[in-house]
Each structure stands twice: as structure tokens, then as C-alpha cells.
C-alpha positions in Angstrom: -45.7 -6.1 30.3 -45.9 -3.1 28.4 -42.6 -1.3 27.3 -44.4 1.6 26.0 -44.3 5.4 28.6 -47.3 7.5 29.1 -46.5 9.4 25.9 -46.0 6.2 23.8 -42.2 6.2 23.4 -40.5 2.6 24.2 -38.6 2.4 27.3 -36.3 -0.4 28.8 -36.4 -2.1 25.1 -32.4 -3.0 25.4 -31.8 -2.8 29.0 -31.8 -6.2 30.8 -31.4 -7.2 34.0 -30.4 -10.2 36.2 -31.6 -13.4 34.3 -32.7 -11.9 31.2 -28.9 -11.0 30.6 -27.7 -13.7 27.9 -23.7 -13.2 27.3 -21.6 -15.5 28.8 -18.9 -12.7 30.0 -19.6 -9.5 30.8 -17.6 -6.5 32.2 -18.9 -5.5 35.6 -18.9 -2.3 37.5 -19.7 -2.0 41.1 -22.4 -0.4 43.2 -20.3 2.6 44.2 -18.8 3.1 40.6 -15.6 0.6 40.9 -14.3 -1.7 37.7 -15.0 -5.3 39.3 -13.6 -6.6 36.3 -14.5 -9.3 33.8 -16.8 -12.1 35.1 -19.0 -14.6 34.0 -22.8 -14.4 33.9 -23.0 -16.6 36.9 -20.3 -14.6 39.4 -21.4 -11.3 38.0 -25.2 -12.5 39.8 -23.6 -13.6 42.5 -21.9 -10.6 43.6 -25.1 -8.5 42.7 -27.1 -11.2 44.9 -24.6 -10.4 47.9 -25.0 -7.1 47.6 -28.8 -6.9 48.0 -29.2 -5.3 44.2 -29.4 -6.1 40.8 -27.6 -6.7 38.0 -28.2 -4.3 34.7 -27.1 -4.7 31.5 -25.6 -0.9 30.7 -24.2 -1.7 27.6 -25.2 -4.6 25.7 -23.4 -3.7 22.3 -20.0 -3.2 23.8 -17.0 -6.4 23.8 -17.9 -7.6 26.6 -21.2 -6.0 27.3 -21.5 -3.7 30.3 -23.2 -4.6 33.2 -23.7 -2.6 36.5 -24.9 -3.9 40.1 -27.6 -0.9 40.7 -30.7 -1.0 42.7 -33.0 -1.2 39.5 -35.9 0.4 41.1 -33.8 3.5 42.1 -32.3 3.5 38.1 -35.5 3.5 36.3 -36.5 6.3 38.7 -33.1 8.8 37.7 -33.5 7.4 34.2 -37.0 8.8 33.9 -35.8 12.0 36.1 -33.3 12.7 33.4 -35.4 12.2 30.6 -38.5 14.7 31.8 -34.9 17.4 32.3 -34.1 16.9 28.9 -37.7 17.1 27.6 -38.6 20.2 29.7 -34.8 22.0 28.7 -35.7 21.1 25.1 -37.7 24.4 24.1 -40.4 23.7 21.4 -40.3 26.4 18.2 -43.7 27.4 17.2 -44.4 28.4 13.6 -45.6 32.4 14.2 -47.6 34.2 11.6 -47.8 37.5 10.2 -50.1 38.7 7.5 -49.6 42.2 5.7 -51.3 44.2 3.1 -50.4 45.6 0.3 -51.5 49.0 0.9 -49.1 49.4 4.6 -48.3 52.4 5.7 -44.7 52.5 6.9 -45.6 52.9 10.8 -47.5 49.7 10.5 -44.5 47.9 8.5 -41.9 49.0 11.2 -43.9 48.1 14.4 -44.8 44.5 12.3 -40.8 44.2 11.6 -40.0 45.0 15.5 -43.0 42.0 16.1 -40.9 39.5 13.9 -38.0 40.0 15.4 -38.9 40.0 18.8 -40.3 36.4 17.6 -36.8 35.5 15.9 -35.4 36.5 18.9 -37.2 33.7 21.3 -36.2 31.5 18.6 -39.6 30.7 16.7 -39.6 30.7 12.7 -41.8 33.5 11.1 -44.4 32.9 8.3 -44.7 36.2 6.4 -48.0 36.6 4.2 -49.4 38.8 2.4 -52.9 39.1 1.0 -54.6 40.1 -1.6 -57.9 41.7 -2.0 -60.1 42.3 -4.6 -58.6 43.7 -7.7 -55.1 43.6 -6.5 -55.0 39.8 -7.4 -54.2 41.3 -11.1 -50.8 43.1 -9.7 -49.3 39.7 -7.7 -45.9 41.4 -8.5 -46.3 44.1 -5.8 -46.5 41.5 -3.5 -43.3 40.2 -4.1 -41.7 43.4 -4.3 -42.8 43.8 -0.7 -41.4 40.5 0.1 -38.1 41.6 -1.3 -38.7 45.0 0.7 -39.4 43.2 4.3 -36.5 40.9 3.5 -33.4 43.2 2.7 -35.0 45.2 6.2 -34.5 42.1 8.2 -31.5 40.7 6.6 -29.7 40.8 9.8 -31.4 39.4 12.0 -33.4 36.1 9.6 -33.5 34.5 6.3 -36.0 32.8 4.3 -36.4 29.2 4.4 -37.8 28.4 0.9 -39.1 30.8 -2.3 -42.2 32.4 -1.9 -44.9 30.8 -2.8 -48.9 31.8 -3.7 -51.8 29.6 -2.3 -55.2 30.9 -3.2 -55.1 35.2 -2.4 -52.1 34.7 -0.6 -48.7 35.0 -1.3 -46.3 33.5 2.1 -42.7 32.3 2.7 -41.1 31.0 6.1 -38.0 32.6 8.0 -35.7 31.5 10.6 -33.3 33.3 12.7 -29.7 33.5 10.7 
């Protein structure tokens, strides 16, 4: 059998149940949530067999292991439940990008800056880069004086992740919400 989900991730790797469980002693927990104790591999089936469910192994690092009668058809079934809550509740940050000029006009910068931080604000990081045309490749320190400019205006609200840094004609750097 597989032990691999629909997305690739293993599943069940640690978990055994009924005869694949291998210590000798194991501390047992009861279908409605009640300490049963510590019984041997052998009563510890038993009583699951009785009660029409199986035996997991909850806890196979713990002195004794954990085990837990459970209807293991029912378990996988919250287990998986719980995991697609946790994946869907875990909100993925996208890398947003905005690109200026050299020659800006301040309207533009503002409403750009208001765009940034309404992206910092839904809790995406922001690369910032500026381009170069033509003959402005021979003053690269404007660009960085804008940098410094569009940083000290959003200095409350992010902070860069890393020095600037020049690929090619353009000139980025990554923030993040401070």
C-alpha cells in the first residue's frame, strides 16, 4: 500500500494499529476517552476486539507507548478533516511586485505607496524595483536614493528584507510587514 496523500506528503508512516503494534506493554485509553490503564499487547486487543474497534498506536515514542481503542476508519477520516482545516486556515503569502521609474511624479509615488501597503497589510512581502532606461544606467545612484526615499516613507508600516541589489537595468530589494 501506498503511504503517500494526493498531494505527496506521507501519511499513517508511525501510526499502527492492531497486530502491527510491536511493544510488549502499552498504556491504553478507552473508546469514550477513559485511562484503561497499563496492559499487555495481548489484553489491550482483546478489550478492543470486545468492543467492535481497533486498537491504534497514538503514541509510539512515549514509556509505554500510547494506544487508543478507536474505530480506525472514523480516525483517519477526522485526521484528514483536521489536516485540510489547518491547510485551508494556513494563508499562503505571495511575493507582490512593484516597479517605479526614476522620473515619478509625486502623485504617482503616493498612490504606488498606498498600493504597497494595502499589500503589507493582507500580509504579502513587497518587491520594490526600479528601472532604468536608456542613459539613466550612467546615474545608478538616483536609484538608490529613491530606495532610500520610498523606505524612510514606509518605515512604519515594512522593512527591507535584504540590501538592494542590481540585476541587469534593474535595481530591486524585498520588504515585509514590520
Amino acid at each position: 500500500m501506498n503511504n503517500r496523500g494526493e498531494k505527496g506528503e506521507v501519511i499513517n508512516q508511525q501510526i499502527r494499529i492492531n497486530g502491527q503494534i510491536r511493544a510488549n506493554e502499552l498504556r491504553v485509553i478507552g473508546e469514550s476517552g477513559e485511562q484503561l490503564g497499563i496492559l499487555s499487547r495481548q489484553d489491550a486487543l482483546k478489550a478492543a476486539e470486545e468492543a467492535g474497534l481497533d486498537l491504534v498506536e497514538i503514541s509510539p515514542n512515549a514509556a509505554p507507548p500510547v494506544a487508543k481503542i478507536v474505530d480506525w476508519g472514523k480516525y483517519q477520516y477526522q485526521k484528514m478533516k483536521e489536516a485540510q482545516k489547518s491547510r485551508r486556515n494556513n494563508k499562503q503569502s505571495e511575493l507582490k511586485q512593484m516597479r517605479f521609474g526614476l522620473k515619478i511624479g509625486q502623485g504617482d509615488l503616493e498612490i504606488k505607496l498606498r498600493k504597497i501597503r494595502e499589500f503589507l497589510a493582507e500580509g504579502h512581502k513587497v518587491r520594490i524595483q526600479i528601472f532604468y532606461r536608456g542613459r539613466e544606467m550612467a546615474h545608478k545612484e538616483l536609484g538608490y536614493d529613491m530606495l532610500t526615499k520610498i523606505g524612510t516613507l514606509l518605515e512604519e508600516d515594512a522593512v527591507f528584507e535584504h540590501q538592494p541589489t542590481m540585476a541587469g537595468r534593474n535595481l530591486s530589494v524585498v520588504i515585509r510587514k514590520k
